[in-house]
PDB file of N, CA, C and O in Angstrom, chain B, residues numbered from 101:
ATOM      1  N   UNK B 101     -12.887  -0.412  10.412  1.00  0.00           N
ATOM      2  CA  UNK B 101     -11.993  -0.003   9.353  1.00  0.00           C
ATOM      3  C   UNK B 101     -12.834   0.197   8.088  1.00  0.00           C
ATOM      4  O   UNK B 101     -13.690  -0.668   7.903  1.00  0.00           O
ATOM      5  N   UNK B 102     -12.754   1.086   7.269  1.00  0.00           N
ATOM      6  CA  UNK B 102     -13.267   1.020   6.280  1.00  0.00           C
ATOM      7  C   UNK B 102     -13.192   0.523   5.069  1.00  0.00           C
ATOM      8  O   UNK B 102     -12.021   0.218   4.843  1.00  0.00           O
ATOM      9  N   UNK B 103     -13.915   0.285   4.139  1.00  0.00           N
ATOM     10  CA  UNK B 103     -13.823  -0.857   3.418  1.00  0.00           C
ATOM     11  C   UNK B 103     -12.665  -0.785   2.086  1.00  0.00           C
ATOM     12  O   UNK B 103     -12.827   0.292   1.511  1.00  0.00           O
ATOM     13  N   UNK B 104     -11.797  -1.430   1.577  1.00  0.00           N
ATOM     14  CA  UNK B 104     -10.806  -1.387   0.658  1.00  0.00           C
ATOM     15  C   UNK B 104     -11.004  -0.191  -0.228  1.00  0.00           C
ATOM     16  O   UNK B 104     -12.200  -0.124   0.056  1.00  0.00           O
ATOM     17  N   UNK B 105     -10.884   0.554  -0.848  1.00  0.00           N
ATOM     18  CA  UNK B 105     -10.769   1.335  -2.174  1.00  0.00           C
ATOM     19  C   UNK B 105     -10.383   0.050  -3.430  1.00  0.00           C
ATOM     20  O   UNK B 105      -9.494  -0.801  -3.445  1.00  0.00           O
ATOM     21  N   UNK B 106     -11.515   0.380  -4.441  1.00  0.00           N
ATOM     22  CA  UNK B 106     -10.764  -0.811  -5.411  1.00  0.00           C
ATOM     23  C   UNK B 106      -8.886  -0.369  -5.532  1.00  0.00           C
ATOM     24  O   UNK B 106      -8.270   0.596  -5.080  1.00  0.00           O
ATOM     25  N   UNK B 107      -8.416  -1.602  -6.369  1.00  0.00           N
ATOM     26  CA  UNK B 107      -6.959  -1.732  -6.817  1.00  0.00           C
ATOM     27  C   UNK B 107      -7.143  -0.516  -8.097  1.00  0.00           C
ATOM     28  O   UNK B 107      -8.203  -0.240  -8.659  1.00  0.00           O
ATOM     29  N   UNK B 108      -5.948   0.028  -8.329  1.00  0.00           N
ATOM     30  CA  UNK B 108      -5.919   1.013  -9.311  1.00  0.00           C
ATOM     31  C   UNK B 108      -5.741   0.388 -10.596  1.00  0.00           C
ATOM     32  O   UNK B 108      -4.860  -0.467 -10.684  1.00  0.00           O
ATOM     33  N   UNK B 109      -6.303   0.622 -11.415  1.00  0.00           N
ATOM     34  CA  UNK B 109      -5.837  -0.050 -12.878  1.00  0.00           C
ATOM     35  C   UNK B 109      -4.344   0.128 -13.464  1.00  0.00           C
ATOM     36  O   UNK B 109      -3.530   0.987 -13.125  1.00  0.00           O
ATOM     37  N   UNK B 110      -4.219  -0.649 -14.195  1.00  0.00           N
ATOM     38  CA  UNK B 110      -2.540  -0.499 -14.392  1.00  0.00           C
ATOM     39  C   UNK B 110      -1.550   0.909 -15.088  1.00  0.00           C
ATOM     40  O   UNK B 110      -0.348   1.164 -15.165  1.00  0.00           O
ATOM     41  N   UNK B 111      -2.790   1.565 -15.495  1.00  0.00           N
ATOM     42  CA  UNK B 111      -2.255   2.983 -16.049  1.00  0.00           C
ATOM     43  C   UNK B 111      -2.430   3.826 -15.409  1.00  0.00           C
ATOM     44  O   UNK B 111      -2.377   4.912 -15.987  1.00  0.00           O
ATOM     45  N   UNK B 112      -2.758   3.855 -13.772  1.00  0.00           N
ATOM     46  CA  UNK B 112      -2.795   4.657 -13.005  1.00  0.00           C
ATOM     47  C   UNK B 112      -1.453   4.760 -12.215  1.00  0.00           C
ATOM     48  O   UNK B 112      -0.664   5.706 -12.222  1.00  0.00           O
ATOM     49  N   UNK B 113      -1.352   3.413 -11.433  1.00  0.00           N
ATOM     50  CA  UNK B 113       0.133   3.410 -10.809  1.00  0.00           C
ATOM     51  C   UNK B 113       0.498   4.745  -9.470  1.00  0.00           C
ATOM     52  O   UNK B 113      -0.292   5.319  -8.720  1.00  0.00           O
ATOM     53  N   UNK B 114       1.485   4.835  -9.559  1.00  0.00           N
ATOM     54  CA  UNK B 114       1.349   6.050  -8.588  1.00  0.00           C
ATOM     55  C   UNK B 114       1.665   7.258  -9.527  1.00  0.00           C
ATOM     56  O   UNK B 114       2.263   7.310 -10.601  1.00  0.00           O
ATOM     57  N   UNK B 115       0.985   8.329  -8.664  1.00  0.00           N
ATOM     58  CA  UNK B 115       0.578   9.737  -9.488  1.00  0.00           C
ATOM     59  C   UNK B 115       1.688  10.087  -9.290  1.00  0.00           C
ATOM     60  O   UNK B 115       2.425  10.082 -10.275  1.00  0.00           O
ATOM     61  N   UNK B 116       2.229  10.499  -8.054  1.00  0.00           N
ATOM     62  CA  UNK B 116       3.421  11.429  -8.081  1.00  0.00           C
ATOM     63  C   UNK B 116       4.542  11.212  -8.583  1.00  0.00           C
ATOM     64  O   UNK B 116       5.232  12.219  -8.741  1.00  0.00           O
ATOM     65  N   UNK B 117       5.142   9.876  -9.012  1.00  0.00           N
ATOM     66  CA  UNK B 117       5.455   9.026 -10.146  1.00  0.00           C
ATOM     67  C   UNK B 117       5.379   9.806 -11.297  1.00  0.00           C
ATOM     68  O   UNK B 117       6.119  10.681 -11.748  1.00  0.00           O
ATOM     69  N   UNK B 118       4.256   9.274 -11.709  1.00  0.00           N
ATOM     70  CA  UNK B 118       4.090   9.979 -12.869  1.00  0.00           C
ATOM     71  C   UNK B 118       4.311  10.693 -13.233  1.00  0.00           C
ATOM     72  O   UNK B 118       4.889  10.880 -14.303  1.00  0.00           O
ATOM     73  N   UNK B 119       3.655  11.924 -11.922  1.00  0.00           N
ATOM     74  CA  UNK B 119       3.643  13.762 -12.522  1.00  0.00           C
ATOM     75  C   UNK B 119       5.549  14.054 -12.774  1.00  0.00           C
ATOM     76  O   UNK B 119       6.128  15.125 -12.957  1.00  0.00           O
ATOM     77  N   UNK B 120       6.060  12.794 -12.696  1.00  0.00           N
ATOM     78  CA  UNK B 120       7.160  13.530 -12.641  1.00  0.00           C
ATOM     79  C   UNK B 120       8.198  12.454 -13.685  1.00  0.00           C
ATOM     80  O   UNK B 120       9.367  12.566 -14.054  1.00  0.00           O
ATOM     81  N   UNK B 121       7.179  11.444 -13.922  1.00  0.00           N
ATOM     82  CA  UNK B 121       7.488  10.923 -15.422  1.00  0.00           C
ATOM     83  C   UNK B 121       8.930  10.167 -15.165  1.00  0.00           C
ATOM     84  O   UNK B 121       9.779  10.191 -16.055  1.00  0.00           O
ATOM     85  N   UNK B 122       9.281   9.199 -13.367  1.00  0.00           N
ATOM     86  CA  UNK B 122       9.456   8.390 -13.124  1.00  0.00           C
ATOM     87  C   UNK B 122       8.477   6.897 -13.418  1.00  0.00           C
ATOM     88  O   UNK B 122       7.472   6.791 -14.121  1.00  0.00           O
ATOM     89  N   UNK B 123       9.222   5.785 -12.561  1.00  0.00           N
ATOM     90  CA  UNK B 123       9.159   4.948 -13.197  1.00  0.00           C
ATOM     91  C   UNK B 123       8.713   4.421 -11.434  1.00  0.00           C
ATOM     92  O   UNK B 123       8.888   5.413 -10.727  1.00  0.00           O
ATOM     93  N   UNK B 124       8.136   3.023 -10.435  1.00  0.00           N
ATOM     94  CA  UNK B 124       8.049   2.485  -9.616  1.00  0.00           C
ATOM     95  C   UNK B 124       7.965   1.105  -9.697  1.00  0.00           C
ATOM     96  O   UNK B 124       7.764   0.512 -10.756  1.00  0.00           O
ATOM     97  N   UNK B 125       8.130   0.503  -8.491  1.00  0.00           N
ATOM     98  CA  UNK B 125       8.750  -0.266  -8.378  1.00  0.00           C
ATOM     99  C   UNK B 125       7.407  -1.640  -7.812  1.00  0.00           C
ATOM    100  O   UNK B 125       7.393  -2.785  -8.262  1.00  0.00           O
ATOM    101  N   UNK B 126       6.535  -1.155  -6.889  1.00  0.00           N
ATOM    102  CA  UNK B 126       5.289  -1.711  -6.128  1.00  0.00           C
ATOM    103  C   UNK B 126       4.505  -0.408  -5.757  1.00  0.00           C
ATOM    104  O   UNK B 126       4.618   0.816  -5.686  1.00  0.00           O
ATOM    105  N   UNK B 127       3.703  -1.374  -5.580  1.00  0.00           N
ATOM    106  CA  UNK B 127       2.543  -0.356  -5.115  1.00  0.00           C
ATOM    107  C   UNK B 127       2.187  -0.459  -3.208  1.00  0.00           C
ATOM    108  O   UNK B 127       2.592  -1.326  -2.434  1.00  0.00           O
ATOM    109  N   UNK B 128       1.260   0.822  -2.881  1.00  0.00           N
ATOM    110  CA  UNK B 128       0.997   0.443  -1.965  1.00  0.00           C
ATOM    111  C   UNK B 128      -0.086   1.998  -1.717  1.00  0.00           C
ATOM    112  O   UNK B 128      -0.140   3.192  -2.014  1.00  0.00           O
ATOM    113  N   UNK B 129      -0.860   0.856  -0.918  1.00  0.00           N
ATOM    114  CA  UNK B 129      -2.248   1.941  -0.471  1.00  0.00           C
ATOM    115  C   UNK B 129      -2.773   2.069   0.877  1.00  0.00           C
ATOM    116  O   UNK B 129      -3.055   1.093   1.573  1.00  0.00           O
ATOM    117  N   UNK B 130      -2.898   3.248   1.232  1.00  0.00           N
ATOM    118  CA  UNK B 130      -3.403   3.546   2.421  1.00  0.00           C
ATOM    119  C   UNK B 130      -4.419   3.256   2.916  1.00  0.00           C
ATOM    120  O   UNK B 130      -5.430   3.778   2.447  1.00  0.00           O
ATOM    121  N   UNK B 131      -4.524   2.483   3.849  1.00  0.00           N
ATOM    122  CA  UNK B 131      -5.828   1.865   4.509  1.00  0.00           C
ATOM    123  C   UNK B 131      -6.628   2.964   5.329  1.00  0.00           C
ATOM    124  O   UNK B 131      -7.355   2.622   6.261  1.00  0.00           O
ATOM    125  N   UNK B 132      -6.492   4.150   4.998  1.00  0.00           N
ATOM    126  CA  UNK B 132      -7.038   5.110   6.011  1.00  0.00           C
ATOM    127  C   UNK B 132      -7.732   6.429   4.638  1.00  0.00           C
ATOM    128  O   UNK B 132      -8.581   7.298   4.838  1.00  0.00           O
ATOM    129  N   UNK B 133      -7.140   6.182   3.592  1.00  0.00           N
ATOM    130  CA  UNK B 133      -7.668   7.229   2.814  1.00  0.00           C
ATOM    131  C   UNK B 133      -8.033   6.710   1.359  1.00  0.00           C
ATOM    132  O   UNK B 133      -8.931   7.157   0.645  1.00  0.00           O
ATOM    133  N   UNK B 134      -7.254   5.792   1.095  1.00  0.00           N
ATOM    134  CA  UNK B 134      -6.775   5.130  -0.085  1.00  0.00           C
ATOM    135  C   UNK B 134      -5.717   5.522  -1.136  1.00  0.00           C
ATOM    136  O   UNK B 134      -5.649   5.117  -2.296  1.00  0.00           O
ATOM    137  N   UNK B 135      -4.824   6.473  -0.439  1.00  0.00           N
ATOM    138  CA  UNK B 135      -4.050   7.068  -1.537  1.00  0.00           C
ATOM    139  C   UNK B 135      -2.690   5.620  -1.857  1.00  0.00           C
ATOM    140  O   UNK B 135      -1.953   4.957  -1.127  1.00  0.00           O
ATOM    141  N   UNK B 136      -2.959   5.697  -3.352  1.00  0.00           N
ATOM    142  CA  UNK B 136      -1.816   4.879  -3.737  1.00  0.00           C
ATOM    143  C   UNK B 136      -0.346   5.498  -4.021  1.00  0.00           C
ATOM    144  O   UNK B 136      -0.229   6.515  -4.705  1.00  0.00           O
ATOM    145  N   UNK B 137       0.877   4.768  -3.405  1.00  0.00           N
ATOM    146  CA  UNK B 137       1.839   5.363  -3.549  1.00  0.00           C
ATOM    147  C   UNK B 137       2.730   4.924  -3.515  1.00  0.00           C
ATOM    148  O   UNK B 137       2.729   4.047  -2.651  1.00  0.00           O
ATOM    149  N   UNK B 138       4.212   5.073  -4.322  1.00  0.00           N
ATOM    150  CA  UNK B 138       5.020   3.919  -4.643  1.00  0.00           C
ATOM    151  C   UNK B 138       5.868   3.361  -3.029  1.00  0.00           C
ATOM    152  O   UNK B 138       5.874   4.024  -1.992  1.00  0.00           O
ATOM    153  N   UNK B 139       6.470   2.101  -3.207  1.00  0.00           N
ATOM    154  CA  UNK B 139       7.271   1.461  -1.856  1.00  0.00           C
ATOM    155  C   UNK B 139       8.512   2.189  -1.960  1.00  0.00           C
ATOM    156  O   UNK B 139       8.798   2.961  -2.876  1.00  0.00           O
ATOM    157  N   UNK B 140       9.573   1.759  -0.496  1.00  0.00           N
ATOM    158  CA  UNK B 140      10.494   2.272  -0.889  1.00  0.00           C
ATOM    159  C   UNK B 140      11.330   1.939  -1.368  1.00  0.00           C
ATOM    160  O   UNK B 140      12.291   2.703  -1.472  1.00  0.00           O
ATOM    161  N   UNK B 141      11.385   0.468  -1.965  1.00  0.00           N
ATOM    162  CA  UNK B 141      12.590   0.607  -3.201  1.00  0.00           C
ATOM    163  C   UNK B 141      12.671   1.351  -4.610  1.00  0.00           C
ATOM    164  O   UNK B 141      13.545   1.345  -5.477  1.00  0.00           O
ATOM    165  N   UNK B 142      11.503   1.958  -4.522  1.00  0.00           N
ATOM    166  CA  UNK B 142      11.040   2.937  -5.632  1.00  0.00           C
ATOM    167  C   UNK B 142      11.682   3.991  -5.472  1.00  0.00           C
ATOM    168  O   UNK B 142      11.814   4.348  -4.302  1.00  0.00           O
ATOM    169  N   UNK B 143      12.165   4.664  -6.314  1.00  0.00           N
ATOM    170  CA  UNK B 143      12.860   6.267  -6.062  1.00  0.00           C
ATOM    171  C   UNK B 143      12.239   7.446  -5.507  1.00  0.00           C
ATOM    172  O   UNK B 143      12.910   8.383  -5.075  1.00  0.00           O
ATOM    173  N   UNK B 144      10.571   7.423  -5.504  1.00  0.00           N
ATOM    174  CA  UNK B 144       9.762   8.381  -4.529  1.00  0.00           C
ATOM    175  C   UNK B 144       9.762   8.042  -3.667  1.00  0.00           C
ATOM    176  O   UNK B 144       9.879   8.994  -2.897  1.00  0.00           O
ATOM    177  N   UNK B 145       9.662   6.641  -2.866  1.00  0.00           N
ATOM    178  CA  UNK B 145       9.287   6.165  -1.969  1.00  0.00           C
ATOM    179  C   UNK B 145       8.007   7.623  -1.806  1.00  0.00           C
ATOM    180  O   UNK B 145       8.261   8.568  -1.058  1.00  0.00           O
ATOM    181  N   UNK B 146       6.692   7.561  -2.627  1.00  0.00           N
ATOM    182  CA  UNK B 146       5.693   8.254  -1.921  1.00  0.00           C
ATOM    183  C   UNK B 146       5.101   7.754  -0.967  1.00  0.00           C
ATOM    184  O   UNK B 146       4.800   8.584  -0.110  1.00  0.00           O
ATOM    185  N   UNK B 147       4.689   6.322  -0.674  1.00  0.00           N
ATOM    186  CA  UNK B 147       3.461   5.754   0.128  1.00  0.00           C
ATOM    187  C   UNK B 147       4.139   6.396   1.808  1.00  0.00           C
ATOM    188  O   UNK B 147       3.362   6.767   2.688  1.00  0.00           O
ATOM    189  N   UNK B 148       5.584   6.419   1.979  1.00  0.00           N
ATOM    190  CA  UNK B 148       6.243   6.545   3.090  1.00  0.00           C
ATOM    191  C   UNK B 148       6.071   8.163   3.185  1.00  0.00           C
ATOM    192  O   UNK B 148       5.934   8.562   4.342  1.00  0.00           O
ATOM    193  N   UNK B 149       6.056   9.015   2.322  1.00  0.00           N
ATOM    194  CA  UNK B 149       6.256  10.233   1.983  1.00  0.00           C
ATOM    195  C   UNK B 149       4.696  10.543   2.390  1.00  0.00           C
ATOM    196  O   UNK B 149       4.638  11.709   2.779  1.00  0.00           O
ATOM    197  N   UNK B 150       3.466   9.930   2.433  1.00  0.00           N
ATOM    198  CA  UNK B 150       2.076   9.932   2.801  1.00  0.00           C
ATOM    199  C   UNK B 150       2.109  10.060   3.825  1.00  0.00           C
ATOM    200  O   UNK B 150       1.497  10.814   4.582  1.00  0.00           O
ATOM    201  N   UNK B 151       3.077   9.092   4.021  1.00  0.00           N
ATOM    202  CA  UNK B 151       2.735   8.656   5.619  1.00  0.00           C
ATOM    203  C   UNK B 151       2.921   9.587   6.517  1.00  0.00           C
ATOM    204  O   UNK B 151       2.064   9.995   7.301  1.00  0.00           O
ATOM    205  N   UNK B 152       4.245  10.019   6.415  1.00  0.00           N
ATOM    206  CA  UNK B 152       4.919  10.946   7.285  1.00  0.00           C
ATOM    207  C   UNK B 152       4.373  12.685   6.962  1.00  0.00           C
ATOM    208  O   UNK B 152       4.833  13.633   7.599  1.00  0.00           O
ATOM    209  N   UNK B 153       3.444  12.813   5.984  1.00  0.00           N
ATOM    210  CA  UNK B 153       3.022  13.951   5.756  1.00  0.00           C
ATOM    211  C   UNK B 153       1.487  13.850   6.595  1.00  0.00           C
ATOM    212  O   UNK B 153       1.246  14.659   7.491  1.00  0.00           O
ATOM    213  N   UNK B 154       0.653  12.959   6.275  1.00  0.00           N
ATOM    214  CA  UNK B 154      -0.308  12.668   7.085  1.00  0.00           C
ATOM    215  C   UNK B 154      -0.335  12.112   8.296  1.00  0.00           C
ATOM    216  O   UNK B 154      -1.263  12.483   9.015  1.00  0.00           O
ATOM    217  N   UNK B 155       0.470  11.268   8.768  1.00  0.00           N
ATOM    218  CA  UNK B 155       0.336  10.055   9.940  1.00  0.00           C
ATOM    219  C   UNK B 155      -0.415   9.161   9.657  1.00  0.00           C
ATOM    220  O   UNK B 155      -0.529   8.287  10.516  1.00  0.00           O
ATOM    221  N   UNK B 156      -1.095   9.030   8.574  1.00  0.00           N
ATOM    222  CA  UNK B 156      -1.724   7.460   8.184  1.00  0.00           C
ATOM    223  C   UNK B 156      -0.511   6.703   8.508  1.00  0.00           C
ATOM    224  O   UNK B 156       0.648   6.757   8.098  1.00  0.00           O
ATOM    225  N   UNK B 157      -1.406   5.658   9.754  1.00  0.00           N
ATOM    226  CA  UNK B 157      -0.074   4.646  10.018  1.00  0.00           C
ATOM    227  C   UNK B 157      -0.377   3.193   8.866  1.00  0.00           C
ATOM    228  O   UNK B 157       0.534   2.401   9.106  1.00  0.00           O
ATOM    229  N   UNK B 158      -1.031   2.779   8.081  1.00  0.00           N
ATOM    230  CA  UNK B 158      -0.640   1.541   7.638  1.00  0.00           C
ATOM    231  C   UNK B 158      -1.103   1.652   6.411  1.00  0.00           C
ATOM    232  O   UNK B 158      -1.924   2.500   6.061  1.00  0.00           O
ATOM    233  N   UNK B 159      -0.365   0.403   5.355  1.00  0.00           N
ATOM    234  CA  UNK B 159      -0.208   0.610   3.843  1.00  0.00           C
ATOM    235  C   UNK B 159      -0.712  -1.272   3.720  1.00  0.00           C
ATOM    236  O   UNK B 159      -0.532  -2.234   4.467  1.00  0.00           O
ATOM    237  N   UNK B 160      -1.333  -1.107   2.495  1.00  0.00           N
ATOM    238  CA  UNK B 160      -1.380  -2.967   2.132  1.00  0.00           C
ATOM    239  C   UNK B 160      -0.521  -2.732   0.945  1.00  0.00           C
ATOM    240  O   UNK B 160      -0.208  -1.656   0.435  1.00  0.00           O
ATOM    241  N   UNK B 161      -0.184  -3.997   0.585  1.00  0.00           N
ATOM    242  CA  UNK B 161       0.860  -4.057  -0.974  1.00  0.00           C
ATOM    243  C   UNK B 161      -0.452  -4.124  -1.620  1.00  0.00           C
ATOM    244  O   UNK B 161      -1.581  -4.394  -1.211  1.00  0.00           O
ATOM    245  N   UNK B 162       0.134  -3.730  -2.975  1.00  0.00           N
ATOM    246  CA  UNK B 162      -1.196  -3.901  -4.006  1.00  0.00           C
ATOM    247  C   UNK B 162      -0.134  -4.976  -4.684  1.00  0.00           C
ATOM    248  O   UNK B 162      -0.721  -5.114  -5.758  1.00  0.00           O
ATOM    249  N   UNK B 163       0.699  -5.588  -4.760  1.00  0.00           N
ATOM    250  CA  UNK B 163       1.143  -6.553  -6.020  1.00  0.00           C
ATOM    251  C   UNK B 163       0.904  -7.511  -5.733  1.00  0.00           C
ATOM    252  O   UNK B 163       1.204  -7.876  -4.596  1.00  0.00           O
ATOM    253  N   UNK B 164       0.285  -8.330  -6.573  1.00  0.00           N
ATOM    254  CA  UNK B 164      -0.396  -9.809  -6.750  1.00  0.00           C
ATOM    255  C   UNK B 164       0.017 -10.947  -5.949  1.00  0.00           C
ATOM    256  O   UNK B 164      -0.774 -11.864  -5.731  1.00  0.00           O
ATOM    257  N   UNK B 165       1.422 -10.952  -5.411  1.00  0.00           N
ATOM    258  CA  UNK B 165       2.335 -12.032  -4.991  1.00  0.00           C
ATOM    259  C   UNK B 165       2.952 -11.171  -3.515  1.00  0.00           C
ATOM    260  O   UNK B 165       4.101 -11.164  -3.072  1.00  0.00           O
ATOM    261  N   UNK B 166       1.637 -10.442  -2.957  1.00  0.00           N
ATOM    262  CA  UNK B 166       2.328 -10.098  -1.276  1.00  0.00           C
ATOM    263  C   UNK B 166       0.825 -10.144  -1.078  1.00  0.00           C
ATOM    264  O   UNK B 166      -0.064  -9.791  -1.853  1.00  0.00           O
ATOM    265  N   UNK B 167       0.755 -10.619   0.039  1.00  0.00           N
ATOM    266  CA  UNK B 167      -0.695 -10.356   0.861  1.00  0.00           C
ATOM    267  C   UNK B 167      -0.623  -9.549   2.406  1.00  0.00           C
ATOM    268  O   UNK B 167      -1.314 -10.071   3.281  1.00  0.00           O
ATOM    269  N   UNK B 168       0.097  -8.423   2.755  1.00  0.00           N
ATOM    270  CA  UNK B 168       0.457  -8.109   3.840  1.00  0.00           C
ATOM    271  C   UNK B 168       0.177  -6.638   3.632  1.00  0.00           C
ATOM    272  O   UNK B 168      -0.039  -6.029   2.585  1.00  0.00           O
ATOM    273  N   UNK B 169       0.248  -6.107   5.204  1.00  0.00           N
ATOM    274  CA  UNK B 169       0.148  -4.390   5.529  1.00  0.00           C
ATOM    275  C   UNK B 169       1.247  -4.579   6.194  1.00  0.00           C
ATOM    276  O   UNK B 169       1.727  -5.664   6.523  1.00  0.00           O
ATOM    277  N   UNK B 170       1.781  -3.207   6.459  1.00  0.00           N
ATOM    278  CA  UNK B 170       2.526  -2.480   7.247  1.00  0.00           C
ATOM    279  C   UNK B 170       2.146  -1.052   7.966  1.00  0.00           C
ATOM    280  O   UNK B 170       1.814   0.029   7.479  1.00  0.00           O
ATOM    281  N   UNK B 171       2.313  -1.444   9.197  1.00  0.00           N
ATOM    282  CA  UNK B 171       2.167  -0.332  10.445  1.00  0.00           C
ATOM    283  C   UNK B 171       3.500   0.520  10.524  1.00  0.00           C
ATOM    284  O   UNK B 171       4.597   0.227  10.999  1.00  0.00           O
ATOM    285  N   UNK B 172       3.084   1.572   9.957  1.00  0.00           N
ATOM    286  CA  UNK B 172       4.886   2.500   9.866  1.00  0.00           C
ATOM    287  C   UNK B 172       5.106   3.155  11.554  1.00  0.00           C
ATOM    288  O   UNK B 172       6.212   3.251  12.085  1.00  0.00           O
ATOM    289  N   UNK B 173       3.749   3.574  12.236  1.00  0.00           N
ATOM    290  CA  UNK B 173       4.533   3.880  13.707  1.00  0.00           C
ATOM    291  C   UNK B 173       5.360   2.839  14.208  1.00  0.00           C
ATOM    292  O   UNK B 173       6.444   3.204  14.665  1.00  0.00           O
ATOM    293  N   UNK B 174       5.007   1.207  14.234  1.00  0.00           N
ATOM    294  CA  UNK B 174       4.861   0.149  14.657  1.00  0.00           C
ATOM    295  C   UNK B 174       5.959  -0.483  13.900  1.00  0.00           C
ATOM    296  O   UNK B 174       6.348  -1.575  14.313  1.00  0.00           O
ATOM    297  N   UNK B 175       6.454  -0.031  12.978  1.00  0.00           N
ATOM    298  CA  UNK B 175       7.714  -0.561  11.960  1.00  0.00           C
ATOM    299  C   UNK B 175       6.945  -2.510  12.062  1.00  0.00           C
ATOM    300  O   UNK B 175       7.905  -3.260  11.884  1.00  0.00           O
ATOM    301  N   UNK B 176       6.059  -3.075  12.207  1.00  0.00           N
ATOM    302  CA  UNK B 176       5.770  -4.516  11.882  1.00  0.00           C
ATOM    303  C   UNK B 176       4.722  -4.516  10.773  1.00  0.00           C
ATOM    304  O   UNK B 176       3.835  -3.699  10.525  1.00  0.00           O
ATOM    305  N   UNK B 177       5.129  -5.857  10.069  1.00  0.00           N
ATOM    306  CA  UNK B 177       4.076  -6.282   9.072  1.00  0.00           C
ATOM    307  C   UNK B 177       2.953  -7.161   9.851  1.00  0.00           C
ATOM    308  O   UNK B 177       3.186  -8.143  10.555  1.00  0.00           O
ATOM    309  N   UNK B 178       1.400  -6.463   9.506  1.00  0.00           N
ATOM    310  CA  UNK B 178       0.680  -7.410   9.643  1.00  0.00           C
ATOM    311  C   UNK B 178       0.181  -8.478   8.160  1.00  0.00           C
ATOM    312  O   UNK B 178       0.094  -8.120   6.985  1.00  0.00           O
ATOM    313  N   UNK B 179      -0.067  -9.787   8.734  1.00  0.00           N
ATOM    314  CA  UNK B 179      -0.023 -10.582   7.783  1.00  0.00           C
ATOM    315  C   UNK B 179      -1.359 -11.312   7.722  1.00  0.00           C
ATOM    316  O   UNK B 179      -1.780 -11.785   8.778  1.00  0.00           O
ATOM    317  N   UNK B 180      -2.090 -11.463   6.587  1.00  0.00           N
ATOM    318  CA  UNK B 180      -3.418 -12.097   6.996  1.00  0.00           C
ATOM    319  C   UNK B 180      -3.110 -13.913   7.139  1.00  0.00           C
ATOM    320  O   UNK B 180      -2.823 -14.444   6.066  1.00  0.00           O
ATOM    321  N   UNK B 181      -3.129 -14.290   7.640  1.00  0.00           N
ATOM    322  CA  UNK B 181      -3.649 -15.722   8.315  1.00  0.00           C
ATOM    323  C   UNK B 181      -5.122 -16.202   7.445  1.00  0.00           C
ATOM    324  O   UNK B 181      -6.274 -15.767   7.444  1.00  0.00           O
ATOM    325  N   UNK B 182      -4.427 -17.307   6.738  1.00  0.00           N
ATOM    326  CA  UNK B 182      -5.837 -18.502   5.806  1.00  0.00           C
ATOM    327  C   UNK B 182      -6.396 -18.318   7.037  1.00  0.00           C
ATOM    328  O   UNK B 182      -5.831 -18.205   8.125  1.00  0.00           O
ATOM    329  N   UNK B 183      -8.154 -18.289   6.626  1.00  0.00           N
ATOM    330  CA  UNK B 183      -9.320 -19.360   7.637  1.00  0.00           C
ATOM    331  C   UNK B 183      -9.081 -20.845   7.073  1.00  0.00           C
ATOM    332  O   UNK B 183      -8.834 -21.348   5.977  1.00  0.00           O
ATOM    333  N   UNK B 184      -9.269 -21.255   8.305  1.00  0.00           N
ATOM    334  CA  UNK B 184      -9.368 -22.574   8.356  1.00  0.00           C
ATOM    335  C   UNK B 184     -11.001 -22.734   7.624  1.00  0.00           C
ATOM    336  O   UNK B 184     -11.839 -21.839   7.737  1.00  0.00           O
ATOM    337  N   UNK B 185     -11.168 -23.576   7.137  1.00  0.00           N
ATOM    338  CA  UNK B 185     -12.657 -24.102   6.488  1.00  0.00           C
ATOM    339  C   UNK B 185     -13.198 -25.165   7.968  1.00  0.00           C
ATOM    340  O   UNK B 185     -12.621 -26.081   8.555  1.00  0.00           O
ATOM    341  N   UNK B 186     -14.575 -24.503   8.174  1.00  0.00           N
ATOM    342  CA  UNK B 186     -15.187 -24.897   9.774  1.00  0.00           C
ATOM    343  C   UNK B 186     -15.684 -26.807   9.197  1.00  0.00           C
ATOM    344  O   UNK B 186     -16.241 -27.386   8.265  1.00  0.00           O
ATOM    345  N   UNK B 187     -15.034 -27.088  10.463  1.00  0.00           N
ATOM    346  CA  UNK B 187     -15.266 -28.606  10.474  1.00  0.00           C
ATOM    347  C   UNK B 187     -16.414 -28.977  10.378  1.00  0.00           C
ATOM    348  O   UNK B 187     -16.535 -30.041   9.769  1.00  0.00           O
ATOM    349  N   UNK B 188     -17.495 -28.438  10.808  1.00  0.00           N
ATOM    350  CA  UNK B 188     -19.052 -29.075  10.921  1.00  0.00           C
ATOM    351  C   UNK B 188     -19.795 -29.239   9.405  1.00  0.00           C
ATOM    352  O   UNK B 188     -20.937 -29.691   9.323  1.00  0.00           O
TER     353      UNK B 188
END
């Protein structure tokens, strides 16, 4: 997999959003290209609108307080799992 795209700074947000001088709700980025794009409780729902235009199947949240992806063929969240700190 290739490696993260940094997080977008906060005045970036999602573009297509913007270009259209809406407002979103979360973020979310494509693990296959890096395009950021709003969720769907957002009124673009773009990141879904990516999806289904490209077939990039999975998105991570970018907001501070989710640590998860989603597989849109697969409709499941993957979730990262703490490492355990090695006993030795």
């Amino acid at each position: 997999m290739p490696p993260d795209p940094p997080d977008p700074t906060p005045g970036e947000g999602c573009t297509d959003c913007r270009a259209r001088g809406w407002s979103w709700v979360r973020l979310r980025r494509c693990l296959t290209c890096g395009y950021v794009g709003c969720c769907d409780s957002s009124r673009g729902r773009h990141a879904y609108a990516h999806h289904t235009a490209t077939g990039h199947p999975l998105v991570v949240s970018l907001a501070p307080d989710e640590d998860w992806a989603w597989c849109f063929p697969d409709e499941v969240f993957l979730v990262r799992v703490p490492r355990r700190p090695d006993p030795s």
